[in-house]
C-alpha positions as CSV (number, residue, x, y, z in Angstrom):
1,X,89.7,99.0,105.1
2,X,92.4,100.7,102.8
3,X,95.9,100.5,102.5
4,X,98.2,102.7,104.2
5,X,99.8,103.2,107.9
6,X,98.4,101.7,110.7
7,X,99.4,101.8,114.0
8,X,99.2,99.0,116.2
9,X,97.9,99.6,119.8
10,X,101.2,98.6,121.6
11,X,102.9,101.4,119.2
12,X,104.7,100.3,116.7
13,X,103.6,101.4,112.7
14,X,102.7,99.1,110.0
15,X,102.0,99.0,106.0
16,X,98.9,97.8,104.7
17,X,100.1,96.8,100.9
18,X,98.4,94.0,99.5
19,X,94.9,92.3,100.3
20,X,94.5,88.3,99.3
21,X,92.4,85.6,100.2
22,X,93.3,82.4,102.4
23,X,94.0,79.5,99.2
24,X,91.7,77.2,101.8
25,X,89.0,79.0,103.4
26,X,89.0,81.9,100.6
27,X,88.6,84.6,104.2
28,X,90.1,87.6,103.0
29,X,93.5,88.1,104.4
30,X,95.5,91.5,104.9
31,X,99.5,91.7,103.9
32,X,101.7,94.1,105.8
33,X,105.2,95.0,107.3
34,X,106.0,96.5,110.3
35,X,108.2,99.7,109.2
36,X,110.7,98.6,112.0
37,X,113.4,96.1,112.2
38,X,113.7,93.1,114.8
39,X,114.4,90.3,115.5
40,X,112.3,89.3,112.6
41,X,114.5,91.4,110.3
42,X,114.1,94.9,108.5
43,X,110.3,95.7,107.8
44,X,109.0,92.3,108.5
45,X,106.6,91.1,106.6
46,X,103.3,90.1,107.9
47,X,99.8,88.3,107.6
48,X,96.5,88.0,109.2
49,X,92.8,87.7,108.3
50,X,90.8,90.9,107.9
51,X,88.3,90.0,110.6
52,X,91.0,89.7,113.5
53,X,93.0,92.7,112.1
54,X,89.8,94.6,112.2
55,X,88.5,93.1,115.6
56,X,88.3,95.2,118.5
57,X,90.6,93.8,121.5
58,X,88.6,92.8,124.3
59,X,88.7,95.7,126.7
60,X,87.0,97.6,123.2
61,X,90.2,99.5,121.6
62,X,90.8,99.2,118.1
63,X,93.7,96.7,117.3
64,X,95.0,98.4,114.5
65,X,94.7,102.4,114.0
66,X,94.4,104.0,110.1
67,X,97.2,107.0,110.5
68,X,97.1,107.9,106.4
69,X,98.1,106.8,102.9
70,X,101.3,105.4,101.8
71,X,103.4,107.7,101.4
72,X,102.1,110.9,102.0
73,X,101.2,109.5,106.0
74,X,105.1,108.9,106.7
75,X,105.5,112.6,107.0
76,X,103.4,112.7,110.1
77,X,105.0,109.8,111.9
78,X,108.6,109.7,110.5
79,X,109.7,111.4,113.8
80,X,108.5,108.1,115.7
81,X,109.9,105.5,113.7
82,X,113.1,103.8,114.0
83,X,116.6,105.2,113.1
């Protein structure tokens, strides 16, 4: 897994920016922000261990696609995001 821009499978984009471990189970744990705002707020921040962000869903597609690196991948998607 690397850091970057993801896309989730229901559409919206993400940023992978920081890896950690749980402080209780010590499972490694992923740190990102959707590059949107709702009712959340503005690029809300977000957290979920590797193995389920990695997980296939069950009908078999990939949960979370790897578009590029930060920052260079914006280019290719900043037509899609948000104004």
């Amino acid at each position: 897994m690397e850091y970057g821009i993801y896309q989730h499978y229901k559409g919206q984009y993400y940023r992978v920016f920081l890896f950690g471990r749980d402080a209780d189970t010590l499972e490694e744990t992923v740190l990102y922000h959707g590059l949107y705002t709702d009712k959340f707020g503005v690029n809300p921040v977000w957290t979920r261990n590797k193995s389920e962000f990695e997980k296939p869903l069950k009908d078999g597609r990939t949960r979370y696609t790897y578009i590029g690196s930060f920052p260079e991948a914006l280019e290719s998607i900043k037509d899609k995001l948000e104004k």
